[in-house]
N, C-alpha and C positions, 0 to 999 in steps of 0.2 A: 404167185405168178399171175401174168395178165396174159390174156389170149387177145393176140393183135393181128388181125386176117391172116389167122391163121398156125402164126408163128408162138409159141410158148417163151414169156418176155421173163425172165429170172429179178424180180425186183427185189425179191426177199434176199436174195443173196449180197453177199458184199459184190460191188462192183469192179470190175477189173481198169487199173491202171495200168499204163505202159506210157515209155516216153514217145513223142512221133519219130524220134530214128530209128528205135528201137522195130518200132512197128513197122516202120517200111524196110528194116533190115530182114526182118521175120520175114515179109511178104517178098519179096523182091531180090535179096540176097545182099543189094546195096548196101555199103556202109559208109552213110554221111558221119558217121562219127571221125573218122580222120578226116583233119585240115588238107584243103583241097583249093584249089584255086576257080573261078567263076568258070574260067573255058572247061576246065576239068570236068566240070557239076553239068555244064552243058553238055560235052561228049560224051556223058553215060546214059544222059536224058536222049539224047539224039540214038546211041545205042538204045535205048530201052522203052523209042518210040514215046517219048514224053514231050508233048506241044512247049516249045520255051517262047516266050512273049518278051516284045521287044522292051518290056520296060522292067524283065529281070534283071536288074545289075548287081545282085549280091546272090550267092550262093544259098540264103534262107529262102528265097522264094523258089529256088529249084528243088529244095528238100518238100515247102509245101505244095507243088505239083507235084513230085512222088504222092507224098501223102494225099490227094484228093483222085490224084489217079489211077491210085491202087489200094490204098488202105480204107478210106472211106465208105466203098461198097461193101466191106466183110464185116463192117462194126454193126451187129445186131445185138448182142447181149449191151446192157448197159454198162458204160465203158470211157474212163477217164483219160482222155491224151494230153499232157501235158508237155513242155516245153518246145512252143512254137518259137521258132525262128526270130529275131530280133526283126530284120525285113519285111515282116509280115503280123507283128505288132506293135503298132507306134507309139500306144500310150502306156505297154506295159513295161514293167521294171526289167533289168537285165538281171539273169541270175548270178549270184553272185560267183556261184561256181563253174560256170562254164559263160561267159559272156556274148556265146553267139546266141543262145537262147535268153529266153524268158521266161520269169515266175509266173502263169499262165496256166490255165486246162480249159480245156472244151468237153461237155457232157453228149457223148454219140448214144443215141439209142434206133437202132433197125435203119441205118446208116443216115441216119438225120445227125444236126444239132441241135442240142436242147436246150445247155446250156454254155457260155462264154464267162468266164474270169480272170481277174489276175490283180495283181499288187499294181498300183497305178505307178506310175514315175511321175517321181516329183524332183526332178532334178531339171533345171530351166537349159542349162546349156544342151545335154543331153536330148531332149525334149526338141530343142530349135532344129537339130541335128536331122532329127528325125522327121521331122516336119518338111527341112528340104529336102529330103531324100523322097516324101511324096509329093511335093509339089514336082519334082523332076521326075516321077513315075508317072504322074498326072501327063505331063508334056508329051511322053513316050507312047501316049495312050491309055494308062490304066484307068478303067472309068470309078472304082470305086478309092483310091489315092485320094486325099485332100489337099488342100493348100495348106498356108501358115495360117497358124490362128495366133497375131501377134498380144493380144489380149489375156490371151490364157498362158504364153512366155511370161506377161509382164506378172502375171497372179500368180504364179512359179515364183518368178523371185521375188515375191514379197515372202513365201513361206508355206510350204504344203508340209503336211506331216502326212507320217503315212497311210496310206489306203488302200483299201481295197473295193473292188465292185465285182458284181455277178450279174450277169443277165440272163434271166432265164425264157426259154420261148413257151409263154402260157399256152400259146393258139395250138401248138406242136402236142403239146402236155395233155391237155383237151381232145386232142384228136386221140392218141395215143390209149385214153382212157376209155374212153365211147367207142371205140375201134370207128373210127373214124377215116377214110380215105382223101375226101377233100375239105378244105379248109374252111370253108363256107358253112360247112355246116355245125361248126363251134363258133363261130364269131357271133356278139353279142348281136351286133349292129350289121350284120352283111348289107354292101350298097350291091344293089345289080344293076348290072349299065349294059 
């Protein structure tokens, strides 16, 4: 185990997986597992005091405001959540099995992220699809939504095989380990301005 201000961090253990409905089903009583229509997702969110922003237009980004506004603070043990919302992952694969979600996890540890993954999509139509749905998020307001990137459509349909990526937060990992409180004081290179 690691002592992290304070708290006893279980690493030697297997970490716990859960999917994100599952976990705001647990916290919250919600259950986004039944097909639900957007005003529905917003009326429970509105019942349950949950901010909806004007550039929600699919029922996944109301699942992941559940999930950051209620699940996110209790993740302290290290802790796998998987199957984010198609909405609120653009370049990951849809899962095969249930296609409002994605083959996807995020690594939470003492309610951070540590780390991001997931099976890329390489499907070009699918992909373009996705892309306007953040350029119209973008319009709406979203600051962190991107545009088309019509470059990376056209390298899509020349041929992607499949892939996967992980991104891990070294700076996070670093802190974590040094019991570290601010970020500054793991960075290699800290600028102070």
């Amino acid at each position: 185990p690691i002592n992290y201000q304070g708290t006893e961090i279980k690493i030697n253990e297997p970490f716990k997986r859960v999917h994100m409905v599952d976990a705001i089903k647990e916290i919250t009583g919600v259950d986004f597992w039944q097909d639900m229509t957007l005003e529905e997702a917003k009326a429970i969110a509105a019942e349950k005091k949950v901010p909806v922003e004007k550039h929600y237009t699919e029922v996944g980004h109301i699942i992941n405001a559940f999930f950051e506004e209620f699940v996110e603070e209790t993740l302290i043990q290290p802790t796998f959540v998987y199957g984010h919302p198609v909405a609120v992952s653009p370049l990951a694969k849809k899962n095969p099995e249930d296609q409002r979600f994605t083959d996807r996890f995020e690594l939470f540890i003492m309610t951070k992220e540590y780390g991001n993954a997931f099976t890329e999509l390489n499907d070009p139509i699918d992909q373009l699809s996705r892309f306007e749905a953040q350029a119209k998020a973008k319009e709406l307001g979203d600051d962190e939504a991107t545009g088309i990137d019509y470059d990376y459509i056209e390298a899509l349909e020349y041929g992607m095989p499949p892939t996967g990526g992980l991104g891990i937060g070294i700076d996070r990992l670093c802190m974590l380990l040094t019991d570290t409180t601010t970020i500054r004081d793991v960075l290699l290179f800290p600028t102070m301005k």
